[in-house]
C-alpha positions as CSV (number, residue, x, y, z in Angstrom):
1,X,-11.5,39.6,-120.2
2,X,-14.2,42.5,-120.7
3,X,-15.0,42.0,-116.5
4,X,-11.6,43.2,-116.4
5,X,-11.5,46.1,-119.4
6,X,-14.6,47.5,-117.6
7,X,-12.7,47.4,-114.1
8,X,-10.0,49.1,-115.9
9,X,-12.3,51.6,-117.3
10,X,-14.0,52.1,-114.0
11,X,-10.6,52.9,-112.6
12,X,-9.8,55.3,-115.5
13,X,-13.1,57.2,-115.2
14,X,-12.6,57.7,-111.6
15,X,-9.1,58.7,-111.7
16,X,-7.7,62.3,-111.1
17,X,-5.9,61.9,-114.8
18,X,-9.4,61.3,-116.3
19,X,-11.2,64.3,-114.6
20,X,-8.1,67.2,-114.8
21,X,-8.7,70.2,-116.6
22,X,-6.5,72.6,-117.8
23,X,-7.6,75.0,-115.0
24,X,-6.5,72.9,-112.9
25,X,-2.9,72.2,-114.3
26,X,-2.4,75.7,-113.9
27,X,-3.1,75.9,-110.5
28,X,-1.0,73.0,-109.6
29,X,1.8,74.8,-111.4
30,X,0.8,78.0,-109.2
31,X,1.5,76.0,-106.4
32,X,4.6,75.2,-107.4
33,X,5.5,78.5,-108.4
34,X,4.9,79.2,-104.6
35,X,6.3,76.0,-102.9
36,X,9.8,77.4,-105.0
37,X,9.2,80.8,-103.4
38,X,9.1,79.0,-100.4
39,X,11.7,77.0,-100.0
40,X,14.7,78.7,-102.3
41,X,13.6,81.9,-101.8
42,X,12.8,81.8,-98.0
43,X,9.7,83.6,-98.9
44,X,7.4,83.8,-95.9
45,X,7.6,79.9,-96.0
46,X,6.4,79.1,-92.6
47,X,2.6,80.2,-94.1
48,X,3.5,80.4,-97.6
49,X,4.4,76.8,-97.8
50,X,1.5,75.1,-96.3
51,X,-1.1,77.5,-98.4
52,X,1.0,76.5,-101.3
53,X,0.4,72.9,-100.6
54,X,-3.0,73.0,-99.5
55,X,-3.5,74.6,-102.8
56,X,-1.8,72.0,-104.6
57,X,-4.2,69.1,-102.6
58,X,-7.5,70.6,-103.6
59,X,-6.9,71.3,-107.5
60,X,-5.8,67.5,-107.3
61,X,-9.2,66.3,-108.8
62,X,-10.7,63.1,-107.1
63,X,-8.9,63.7,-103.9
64,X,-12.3,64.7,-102.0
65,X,-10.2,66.7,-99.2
66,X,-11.8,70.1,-99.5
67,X,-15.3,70.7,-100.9
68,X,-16.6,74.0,-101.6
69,X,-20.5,73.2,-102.3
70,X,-20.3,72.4,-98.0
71,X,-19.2,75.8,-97.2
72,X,-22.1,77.9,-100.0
73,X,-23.5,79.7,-97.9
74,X,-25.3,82.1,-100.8
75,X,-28.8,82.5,-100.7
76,X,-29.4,83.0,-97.1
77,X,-27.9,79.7,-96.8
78,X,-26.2,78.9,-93.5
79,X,-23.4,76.9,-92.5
80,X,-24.6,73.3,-92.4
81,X,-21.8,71.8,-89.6
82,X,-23.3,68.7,-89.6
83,X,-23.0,68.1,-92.8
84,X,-19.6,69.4,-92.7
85,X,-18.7,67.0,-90.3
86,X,-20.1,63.9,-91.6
87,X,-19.0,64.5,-95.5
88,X,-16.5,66.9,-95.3
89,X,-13.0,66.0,-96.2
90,X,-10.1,66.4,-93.9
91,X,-9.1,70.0,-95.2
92,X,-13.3,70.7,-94.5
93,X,-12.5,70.2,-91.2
94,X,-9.7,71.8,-90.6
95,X,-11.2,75.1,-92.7
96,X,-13.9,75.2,-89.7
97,X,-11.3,76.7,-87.4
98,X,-11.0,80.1,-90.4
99,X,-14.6,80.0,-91.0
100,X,-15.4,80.2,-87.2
101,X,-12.5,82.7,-86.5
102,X,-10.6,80.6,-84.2
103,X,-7.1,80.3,-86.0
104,X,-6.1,84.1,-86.2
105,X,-7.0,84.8,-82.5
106,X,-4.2,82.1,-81.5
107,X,-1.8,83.2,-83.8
108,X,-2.0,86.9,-82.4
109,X,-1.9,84.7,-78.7
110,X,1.9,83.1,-80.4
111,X,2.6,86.5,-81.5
112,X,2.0,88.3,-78.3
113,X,4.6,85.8,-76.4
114,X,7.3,86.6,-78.9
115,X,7.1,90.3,-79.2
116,X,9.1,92.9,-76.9
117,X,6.7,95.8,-76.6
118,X,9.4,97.8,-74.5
119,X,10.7,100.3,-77.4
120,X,7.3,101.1,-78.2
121,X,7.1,101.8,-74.1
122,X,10.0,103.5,-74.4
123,X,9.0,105.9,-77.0
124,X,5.3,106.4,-77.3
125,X,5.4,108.4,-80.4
126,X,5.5,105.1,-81.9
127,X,1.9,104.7,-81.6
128,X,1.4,107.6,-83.9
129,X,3.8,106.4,-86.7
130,X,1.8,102.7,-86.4
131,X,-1.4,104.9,-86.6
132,X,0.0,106.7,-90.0
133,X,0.6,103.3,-91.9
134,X,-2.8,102.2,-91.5
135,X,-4.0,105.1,-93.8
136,X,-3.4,102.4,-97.0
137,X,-6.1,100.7,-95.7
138,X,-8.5,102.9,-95.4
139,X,-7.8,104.7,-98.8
140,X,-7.9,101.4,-100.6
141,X,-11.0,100.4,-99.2
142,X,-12.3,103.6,-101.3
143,X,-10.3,102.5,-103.9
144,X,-11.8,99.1,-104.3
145,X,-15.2,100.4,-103.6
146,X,-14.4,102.5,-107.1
147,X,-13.4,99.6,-108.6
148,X,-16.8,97.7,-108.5
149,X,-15.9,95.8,-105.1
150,X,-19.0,95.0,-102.6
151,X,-18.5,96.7,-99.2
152,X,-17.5,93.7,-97.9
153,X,-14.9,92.8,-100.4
154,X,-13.4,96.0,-100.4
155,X,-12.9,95.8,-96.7
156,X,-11.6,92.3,-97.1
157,X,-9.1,93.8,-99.8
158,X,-8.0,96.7,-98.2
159,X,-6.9,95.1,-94.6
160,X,-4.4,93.7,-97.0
161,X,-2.4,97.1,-96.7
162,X,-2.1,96.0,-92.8
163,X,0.5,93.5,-94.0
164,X,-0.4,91.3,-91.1
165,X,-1.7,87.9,-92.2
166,X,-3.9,86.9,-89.6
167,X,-5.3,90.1,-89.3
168,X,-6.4,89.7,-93.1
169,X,-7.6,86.4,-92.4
170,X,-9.5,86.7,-89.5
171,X,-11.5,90.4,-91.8
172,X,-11.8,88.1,-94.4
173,X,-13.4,85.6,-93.1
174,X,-15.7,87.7,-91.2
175,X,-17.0,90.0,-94.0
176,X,-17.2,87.0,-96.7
177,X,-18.6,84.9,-94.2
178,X,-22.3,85.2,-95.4
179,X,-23.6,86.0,-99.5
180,X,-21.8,85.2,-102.5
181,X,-18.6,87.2,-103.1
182,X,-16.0,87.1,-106.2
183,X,-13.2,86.9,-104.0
184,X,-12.9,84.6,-100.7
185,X,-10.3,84.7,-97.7
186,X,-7.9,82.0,-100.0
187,X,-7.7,84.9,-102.6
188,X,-6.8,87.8,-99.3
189,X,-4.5,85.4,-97.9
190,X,-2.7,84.4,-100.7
191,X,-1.9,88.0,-101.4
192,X,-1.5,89.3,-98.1
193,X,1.2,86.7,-97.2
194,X,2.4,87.6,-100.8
195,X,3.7,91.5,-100.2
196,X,4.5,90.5,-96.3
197,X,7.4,88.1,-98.0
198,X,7.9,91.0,-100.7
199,X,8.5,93.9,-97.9
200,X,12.4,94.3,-98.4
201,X,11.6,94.6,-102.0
202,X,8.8,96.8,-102.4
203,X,9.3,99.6,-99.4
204,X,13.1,100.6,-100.2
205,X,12.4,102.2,-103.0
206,X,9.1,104.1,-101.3
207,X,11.5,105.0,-98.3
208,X,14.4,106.4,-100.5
209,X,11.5,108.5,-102.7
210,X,10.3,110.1,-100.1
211,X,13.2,111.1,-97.9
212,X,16.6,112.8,-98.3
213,X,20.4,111.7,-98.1
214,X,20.1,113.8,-94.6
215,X,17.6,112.5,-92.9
216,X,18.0,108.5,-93.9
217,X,21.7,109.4,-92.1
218,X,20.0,110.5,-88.8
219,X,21.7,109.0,-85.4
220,X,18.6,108.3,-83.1
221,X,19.0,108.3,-79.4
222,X,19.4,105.3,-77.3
223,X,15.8,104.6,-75.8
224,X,15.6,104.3,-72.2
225,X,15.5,101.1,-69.9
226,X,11.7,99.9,-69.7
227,X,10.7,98.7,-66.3
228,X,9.4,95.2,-65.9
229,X,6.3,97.0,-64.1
230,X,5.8,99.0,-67.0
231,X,5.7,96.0,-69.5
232,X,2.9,94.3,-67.2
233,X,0.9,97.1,-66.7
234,X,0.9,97.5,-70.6
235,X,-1.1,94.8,-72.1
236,X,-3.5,95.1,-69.7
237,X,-3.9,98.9,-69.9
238,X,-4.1,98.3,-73.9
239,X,-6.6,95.8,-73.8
240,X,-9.2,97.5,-71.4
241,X,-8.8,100.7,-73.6
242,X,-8.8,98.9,-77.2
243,X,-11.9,96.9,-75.7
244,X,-13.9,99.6,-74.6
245,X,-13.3,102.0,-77.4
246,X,-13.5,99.8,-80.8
247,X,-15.1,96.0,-79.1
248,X,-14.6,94.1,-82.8
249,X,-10.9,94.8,-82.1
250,X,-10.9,92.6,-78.5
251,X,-10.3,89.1,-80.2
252,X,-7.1,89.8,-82.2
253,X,-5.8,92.8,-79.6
254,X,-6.7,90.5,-76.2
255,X,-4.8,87.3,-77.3
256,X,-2.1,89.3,-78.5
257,X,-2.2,91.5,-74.6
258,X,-2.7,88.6,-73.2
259,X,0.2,86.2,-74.7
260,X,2.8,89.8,-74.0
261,X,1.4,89.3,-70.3
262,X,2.5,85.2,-70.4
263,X,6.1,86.4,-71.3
264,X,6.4,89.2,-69.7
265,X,4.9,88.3,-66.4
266,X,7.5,85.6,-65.5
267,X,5.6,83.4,-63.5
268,X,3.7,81.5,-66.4
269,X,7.0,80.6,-68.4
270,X,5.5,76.9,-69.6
271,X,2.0,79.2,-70.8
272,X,4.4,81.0,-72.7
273,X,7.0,78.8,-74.1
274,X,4.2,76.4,-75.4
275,X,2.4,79.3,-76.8
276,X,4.8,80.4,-79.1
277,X,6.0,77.1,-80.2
278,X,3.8,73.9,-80.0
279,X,0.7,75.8,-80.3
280,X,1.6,78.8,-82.8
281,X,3.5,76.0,-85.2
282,X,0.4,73.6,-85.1
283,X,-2.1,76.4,-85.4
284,X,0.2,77.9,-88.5
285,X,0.2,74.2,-89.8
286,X,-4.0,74.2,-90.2
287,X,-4.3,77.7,-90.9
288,X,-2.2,77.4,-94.0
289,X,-3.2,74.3,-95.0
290,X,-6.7,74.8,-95.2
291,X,-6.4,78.6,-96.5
292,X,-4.5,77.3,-99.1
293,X,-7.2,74.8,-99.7
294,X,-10.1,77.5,-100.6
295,X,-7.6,79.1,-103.6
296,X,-9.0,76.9,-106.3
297,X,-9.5,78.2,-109.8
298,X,-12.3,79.9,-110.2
299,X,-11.4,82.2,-107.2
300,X,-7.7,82.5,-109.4
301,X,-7.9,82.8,-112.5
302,X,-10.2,85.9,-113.1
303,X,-9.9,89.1,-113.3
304,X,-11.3,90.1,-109.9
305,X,-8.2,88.2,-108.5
306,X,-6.1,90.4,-110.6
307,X,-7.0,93.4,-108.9
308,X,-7.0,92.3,-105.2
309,X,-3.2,91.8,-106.3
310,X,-3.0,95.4,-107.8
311,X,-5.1,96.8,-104.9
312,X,-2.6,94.9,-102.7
313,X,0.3,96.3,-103.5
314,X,-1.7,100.0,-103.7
315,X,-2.8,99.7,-100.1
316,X,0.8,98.6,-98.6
317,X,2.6,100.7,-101.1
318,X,0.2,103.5,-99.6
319,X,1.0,102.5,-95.7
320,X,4.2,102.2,-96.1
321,X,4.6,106.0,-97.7
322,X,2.3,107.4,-95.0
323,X,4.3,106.3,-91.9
324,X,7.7,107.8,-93.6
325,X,5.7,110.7,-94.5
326,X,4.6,110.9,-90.4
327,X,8.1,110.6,-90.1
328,X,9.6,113.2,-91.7
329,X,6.8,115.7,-89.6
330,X,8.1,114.1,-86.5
331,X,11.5,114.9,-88.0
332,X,10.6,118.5,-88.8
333,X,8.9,118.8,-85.4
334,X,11.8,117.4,-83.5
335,X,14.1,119.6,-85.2
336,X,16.2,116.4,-86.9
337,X,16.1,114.2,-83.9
338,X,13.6,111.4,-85.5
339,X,14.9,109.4,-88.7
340,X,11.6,109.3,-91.0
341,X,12.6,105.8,-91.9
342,X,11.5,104.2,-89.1
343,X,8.1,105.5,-89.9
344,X,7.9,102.7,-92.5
345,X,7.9,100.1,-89.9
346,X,4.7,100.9,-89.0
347,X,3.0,98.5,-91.3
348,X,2.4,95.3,-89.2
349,X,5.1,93.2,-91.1
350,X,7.1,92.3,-87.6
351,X,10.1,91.9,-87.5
352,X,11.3,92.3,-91.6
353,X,9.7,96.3,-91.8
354,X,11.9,97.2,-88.6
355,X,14.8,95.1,-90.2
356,X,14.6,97.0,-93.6
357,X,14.3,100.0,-91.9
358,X,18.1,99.4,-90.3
359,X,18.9,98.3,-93.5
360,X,18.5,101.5,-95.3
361,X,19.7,103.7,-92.8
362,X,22.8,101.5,-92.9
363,X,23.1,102.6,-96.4
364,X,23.5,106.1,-95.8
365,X,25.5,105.6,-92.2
366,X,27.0,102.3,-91.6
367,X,27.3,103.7,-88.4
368,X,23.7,103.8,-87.3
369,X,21.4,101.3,-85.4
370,X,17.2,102.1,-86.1
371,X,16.6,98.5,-85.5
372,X,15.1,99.1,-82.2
373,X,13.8,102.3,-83.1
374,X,11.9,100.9,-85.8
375,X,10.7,97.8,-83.4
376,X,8.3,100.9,-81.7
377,X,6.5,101.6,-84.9
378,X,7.0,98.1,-86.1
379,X,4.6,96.2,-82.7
380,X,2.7,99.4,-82.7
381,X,1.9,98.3,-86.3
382,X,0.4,95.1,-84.9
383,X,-1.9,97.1,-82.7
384,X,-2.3,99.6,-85.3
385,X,-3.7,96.6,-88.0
386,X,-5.7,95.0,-85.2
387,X,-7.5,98.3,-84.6
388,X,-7.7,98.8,-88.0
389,X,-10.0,95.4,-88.4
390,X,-12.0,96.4,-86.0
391,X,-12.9,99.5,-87.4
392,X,-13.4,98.0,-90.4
393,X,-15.5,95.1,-88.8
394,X,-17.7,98.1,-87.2
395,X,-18.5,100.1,-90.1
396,X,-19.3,97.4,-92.9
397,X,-22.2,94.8,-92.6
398,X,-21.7,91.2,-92.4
């Protein structure tokens, strides 16, 4: 009889029931919070509902599948892959490929096959209203550097304003890859992914702020026809000149050149269709997982984490206001030719910024069609983000 009481003690002492705190109830009911978002709200769920359920796995206590002491590198500790790989959990193992930067890379590869780069071909202005948006993140990154925020972590923070989750990721984990930080890439990715899914809410009201009745009612012109010569020579002309000019830029910008050359190339049509399906959804699968993995609470439920969300929604708030603001000079400077909306687009939030865009000029003119105007500023965003990393990646130390 007490042989089996002390097996049943055992049991109970090495249960998750015996060893959950209250910090951790409250991130399993964050989880939830986000797995509802998810899947009623339609919010962002093919990321949003693998980081919420990685989340959920590691703040079940007991369950061994991701362990945080593997990946300390404070100290002038280094990774220990051995170790990883011999005790590490299956979520340790899949959180190599964000530690080592392999996951954004092939997402931007996914991306590349899917996206139609002719309206920005079509109407190079684009570039410039992509260019404008990025300002959020470079006026955040002063702004958290006010706020107490480590080089590092401000840069982490402010590619948030990109609204391009990868892109965030892949900074992230490259700047908060070495030292002991407050925030990690969990904490970026959680809130980048956050505002992307929140982009019809938060830039309609920015957009109808800053622009008039008159010009949210202006009837662009049709773009031209793009050549198919044009749409090769593109990606390969964008990635010699990205490369050569800002070299931290060539992982994210060369998978995405190179996945556009796949689809628009014709001749590599199995490349292509595997890329953006089989590949992108099992690469989104790990990447979310194991992001979702690092958010446990100590990384939560602090105030630091409280003002990466507030910085957040500064630095996209900020991008988004910047490209209308470009596009109401290129309206001025056109003589009323250029709607500013589509200048809001140029946050890297493909396709839903170009999609809100039409939206609100629909408002004002049921009659008018930005949807592929806004596509220019919208993949030029992409760029624009990718860029943007690399700047960032240049300047601060890691």
């Amino acid at each position: 009889m007490n042989e089996f009481l002390n097996t049943l003690l055992d049991l109970w002492n090495e249960s998750g029931l015996r060893n959950l705190s209250w910090t951790h109830a409250v991130m399993i009911l964050i989880s939830f919070v986000f797995i509802y978002l998810a899947i009623k709200k339609g919010f962002e769920p093919l990321l949003l509902l693998p980081i919420a359920f990685g989340m959920l796995l590691t703040n079940l206590p007991g369950s061994g599948m991701y362990n945080p002491d593997l990946f300390d590198i404070s100290s002038g500790k280094s990774l220990d892959f051995g170790r990883i790989l011999h005790e590490g959990g299956l979520l340790d193992l899949l959180y190599l490929g964000v530690k080592l930067q392999i996951y954004p890379p092939l997402i931007f590869l996914g991306i590349g096959c899917m996206t139609d780069f002719g309206p920005l071909i079509a109407n190079p202005k684009s570039f410039l209203l992509g260019a404008a948006a990025q300002a959020g993140i470079f006026i955040t990154f002063i702004g958290a550097a006010l706020f107490g925020f480590t080089p590092q972590e401000a840069g982490a923070i402010s590619i948030i304003g990109g609204a391009d989750g990868p892109t965030a990721i892949f900074v992230s984990s490259k700047l908060l890859g070495s030292g002991s930080f407050n925030i990690d890439t969990g904490t970026i990715a959680l809130a980048a992914y956050t505002y992307m899914a929140l982009v019809p809410i938060i830039q309609p009201p920015v957009m109808k702020l800053l622009t008039t009745k008159k010009e949210r009612g202006v009837v662009m012109a049709q773009l031209r026809e793009v050549s198919k010569t044009e749409k090769i020579i593109f990606p390969i002309a964008v990635t010699i000149i990205i490369a050569l000019l800002i070299p931290s830029a060539t992982p994210l910008v060369g998978m995405l050149m190179l996945g556009n050359l796949f689809k628009e190339s014709g001749v590599v049509d199995r490349l292509a269709k595997t890329a953006q399906n089989e590949l992108m959804n099992i690469v989104t699968i790990f990447l979310g997982i194991s992001v979702g993995a690092t958010t446990t609470a100590d990384k939560i439920i602090n105030v630091k984490f409280l003002q990466v969300i507030v910085l957040g929604v500064v630095a996209f708030g900020i991008g988004t206001a910047t490209g209308v603001l470009f596009g109401k000079l290129m309206y001025v400077v056109t003589k009323g030719k250029v709607n500013p909306l589509i200048g809001s687009a140029g946050v890297s939030a493909v396709p839903m910024a170009a999609r809100v865009s039409q939206k609100v000029g629909a408002q004002e003119n049921p009659s008018n069609f930005l949807l592929m105007h806004a596509m220019g500023p919208n993949v030029a965003g992409v760029i624009g983000s990718a860029v943007a990393a690399g700047v960032l990646l240049s300047i601060v130390p890691h």
